[in-house]
N, C-alpha and C positions, 0 to 999 in steps of 0.2 A: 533550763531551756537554752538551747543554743540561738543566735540570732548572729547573721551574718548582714550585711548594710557595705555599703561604698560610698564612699565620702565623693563628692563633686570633683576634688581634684583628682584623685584615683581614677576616678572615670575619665575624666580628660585627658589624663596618661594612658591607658589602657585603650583608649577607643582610633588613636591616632594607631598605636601599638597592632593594632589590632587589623583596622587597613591596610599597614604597612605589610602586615605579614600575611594576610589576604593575596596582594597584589603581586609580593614576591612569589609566593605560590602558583598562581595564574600564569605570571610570565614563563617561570623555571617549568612547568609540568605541561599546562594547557596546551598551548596553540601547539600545532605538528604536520606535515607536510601531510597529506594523502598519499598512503603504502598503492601503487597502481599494477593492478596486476592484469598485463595485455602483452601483447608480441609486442614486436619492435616498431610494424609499420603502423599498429594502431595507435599506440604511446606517440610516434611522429605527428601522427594525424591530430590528435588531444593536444599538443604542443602548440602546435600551430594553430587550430581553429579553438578552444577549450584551455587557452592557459592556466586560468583558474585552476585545475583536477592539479596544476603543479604548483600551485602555491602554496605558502603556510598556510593553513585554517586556523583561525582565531574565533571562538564562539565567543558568544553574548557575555560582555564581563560579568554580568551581576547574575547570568540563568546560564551557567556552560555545564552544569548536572544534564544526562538524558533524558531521565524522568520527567526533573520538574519541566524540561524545555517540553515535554510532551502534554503536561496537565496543564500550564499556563497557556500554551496553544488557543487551547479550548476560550479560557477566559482571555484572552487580550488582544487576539490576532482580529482583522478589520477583513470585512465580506465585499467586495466590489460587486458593484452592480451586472447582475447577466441575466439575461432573458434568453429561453431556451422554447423550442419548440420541439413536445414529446413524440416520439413514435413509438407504437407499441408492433413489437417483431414477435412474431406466432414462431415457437421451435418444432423441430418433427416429434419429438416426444410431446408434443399435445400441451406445452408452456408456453408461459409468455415472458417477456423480460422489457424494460424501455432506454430506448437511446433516447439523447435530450441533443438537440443540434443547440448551438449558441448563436443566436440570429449575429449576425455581419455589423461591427459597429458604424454608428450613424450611418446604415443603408447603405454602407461602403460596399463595393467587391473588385472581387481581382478582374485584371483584364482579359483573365480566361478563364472563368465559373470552373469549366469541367475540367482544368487540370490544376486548378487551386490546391496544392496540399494542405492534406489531413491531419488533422492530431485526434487520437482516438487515446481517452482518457479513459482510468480504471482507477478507483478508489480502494481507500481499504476495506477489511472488512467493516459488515453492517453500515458501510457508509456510502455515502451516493452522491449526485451535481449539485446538493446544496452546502456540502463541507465547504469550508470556509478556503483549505489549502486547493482543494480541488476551480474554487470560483478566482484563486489569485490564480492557477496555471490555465484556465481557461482565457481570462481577461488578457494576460500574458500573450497567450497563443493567435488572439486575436490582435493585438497590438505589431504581433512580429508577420502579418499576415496571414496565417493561417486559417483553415476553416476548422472549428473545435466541434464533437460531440463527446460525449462524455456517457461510456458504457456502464449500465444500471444491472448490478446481481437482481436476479429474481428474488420479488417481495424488498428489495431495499427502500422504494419510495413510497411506497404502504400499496403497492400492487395487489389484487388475490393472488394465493400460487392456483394453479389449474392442473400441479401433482404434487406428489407428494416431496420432490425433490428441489431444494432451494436453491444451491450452490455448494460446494469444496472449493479448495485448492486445486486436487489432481484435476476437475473435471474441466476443459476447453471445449466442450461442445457449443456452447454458448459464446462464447467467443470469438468460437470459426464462422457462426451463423451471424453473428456481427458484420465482421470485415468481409463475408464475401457478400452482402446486403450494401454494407460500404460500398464494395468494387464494383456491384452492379450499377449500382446509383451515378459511382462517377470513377467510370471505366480509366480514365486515363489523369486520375488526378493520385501521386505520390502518398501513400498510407504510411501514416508512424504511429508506433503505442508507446500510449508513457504510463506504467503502473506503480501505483502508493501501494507499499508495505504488503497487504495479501493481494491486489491488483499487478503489485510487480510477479508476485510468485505466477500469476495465472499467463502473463506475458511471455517469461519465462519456462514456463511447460508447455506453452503453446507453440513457441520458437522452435524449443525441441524435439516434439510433435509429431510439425508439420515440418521441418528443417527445409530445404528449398520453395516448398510449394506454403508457405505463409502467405503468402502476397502482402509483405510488409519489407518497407526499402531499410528500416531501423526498430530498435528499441531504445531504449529508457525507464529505467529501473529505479525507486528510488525507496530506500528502508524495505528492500523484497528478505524473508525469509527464506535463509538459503537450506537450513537444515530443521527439519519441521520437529522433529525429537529435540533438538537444541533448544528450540523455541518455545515447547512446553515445557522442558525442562525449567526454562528462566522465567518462565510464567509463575511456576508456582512456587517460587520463592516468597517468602510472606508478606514484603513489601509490592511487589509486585504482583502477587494474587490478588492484595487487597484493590489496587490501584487500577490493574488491567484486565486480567483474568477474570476475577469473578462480574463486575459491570459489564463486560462486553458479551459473558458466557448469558448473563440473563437479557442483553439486548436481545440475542438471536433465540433466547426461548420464549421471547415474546411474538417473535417472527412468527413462530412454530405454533404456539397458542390462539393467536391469531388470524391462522389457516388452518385451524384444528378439523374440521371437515373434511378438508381435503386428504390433509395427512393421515389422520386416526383411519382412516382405508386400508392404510400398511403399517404403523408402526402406536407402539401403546406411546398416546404424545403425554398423558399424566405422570409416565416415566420421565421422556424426553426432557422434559418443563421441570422437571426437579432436578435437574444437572446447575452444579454450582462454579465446576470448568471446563475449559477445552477439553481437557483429557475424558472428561465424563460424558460433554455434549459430542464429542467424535464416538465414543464407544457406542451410545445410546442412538444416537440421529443417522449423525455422517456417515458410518461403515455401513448402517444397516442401508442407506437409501442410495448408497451410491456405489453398493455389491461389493463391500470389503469384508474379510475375515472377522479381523478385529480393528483398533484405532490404529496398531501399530502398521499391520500392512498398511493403512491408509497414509499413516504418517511417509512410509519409505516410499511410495507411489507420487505424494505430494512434492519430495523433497528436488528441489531443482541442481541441488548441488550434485547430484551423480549424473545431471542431462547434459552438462553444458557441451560437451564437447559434442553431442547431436547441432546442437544450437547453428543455423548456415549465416545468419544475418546478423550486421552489426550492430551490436546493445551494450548500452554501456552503463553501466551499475555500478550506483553509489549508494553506499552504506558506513554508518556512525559505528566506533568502535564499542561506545556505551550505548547501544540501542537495545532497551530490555527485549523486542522482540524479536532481534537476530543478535545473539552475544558475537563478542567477534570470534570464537572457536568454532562455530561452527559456520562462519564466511566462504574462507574460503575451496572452492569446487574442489573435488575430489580430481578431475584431470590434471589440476596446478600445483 
């Protein structure tokens, strides 16, 4: 029998050794300017107001993987306190969905309520106003004065659905019934969207869309999915199946289960609910509730990367080169 052991001092040499070539690692490979892909006067404009986008980026020395920065998120990141007051928005297809407004800290307001700018927030999938990154941009948003709500996918807060239809990517109906709900509320107050990861993708098809008639002065983009075939693609890599793909595919068949009344109206949801990923739950749910072919038309319908150049208003999207759910080949837009 073989038996291998290290001696104390061995370890002492090897462990310094070991740092040492950790850290040269880091410095030589890591950190990297941000690749910016914009015209000239927007690049000016980032320059000037956004320095940062031209700096070196240096991630977290000890978590600079994208994964693990993704799973540790969950366990280590701190929730700042927000209280929200819910509204629930009727859709013309006979849904409902809920905005959460962020009450005003310590009773504070601007000097003029009704043209206070907006931040209108969009989470990822399956996710909603109590994620942990969503309550730091909100706290954020209130700090920098703005007035924050934070736009809720149908069934994300444990809502009933009142159809059979949840949410996609392609779909911005829900979105449009948002902000122009917004615009009525406060006609002459500045609207911004900032979307997480599938929230950027719905910003971004909705920019596209609507191109002029958005009634939105910006966006902000941040880990949006530019190529939705690319994204399952790296989904179902095996590490990544294990890690992202399969937990988030049975979150939203929970969704679906859930509302089984409602849905089992149109679709067999005991099929639905045995889907183990995206590519399975688009084929099974998404195409059939939200009138696609198959998952693939739905995926090229989703994909923001052939709109942009529809796109009228200023948005400016940031994305990580190691993000499992946008690889960086399929970033950047098909116009660029």
């Amino acid at each position: 029998m073989l038996s291998f052991s290290l001696s104390p001092e061995t370890f002492s040499l090897l462990l310094p050794l070991g740092v040492v070539l950790y850290l040269g690692y880091y410095w030589a490979c890591v950190p990297q300017r941000p690749c910016l892909v914009a015209g000239s006067q927007f690049l000016a404009f980032l320059e000037q107001y956004c320095p940062i986008t031209v700096k070196t980026f240096y991630p977290t020395l000890w978590c600079f993987e994208g994964r693990l920065q993704t799973i540790l998120r969950v366990f280590m990141q701190s929730k700042p306190w927000v209280t929200y007051q819910s509204e629930v928005i009727q859709t013309p297809d006979g849904g409902q969905f809920l905005l959460d407004w962020a009450e005003q800290p310590n009773g504070g307001h601007s000097p003029d309520p009704s043209s206070q700018p907006i931040v209108l927030l969009l989470p990822g999938i399956s996710g909603s106003s109590q994620e942990s990154y969503i309550l730091h941009l909100v706290d954020q948003a209130l700090k920098d004065g703005y007035r924050a709500v934070v736009f809720n996918n149908r069934g994300s807060r444990g809502e009933e659905l009142l159809t059979h239809r949840a949410y996609c990517a392609s779909n911005t109906e829900d979105l449009e019934t948002a902000v122009n709900h917004i615009k009525r509320r406060y006609a002459q107050a500045p609207l911004l969207a900032v979307g997480i990861s599938f929230g950027g993708i719905l910003v971004l098809n909705y920019l596209a869309r609507t191109g002029k008639a958005g009634r939105l002065v910006a966006g902000l983009t941040l880990s949006a999915c530019w190529d939705s075939f690319e994204t399952v693609r790296s989904l179902e890599t095996p590490l990544n199946s294990l890690l992202f793909n399969q937990p988030l595919t049975a979150a939203f068949c929970q969704l679906v289960d859930r509302n089984r009344k409602t849905i089992e109206k149109v679709l067999d949801v005991d099929f639905v609910v045995k889907a183990r990923t995206f590519r399975q739950l688009d084929e099974r749910y998404t195409s059939v509730a939200f009138g696609y072919k198959d998952c693939d038309d739905y995926y090229r319908a989703s994909s923001p990367r052939t709109k942009v150049d529809a796109i009228q208003t200023p948005v400016l999207c940031l994305n990580a080169a190691d993000d499992p759910f946008s690889p960086a080949n399929g970033q950047v837009p098909d116009c660029l």
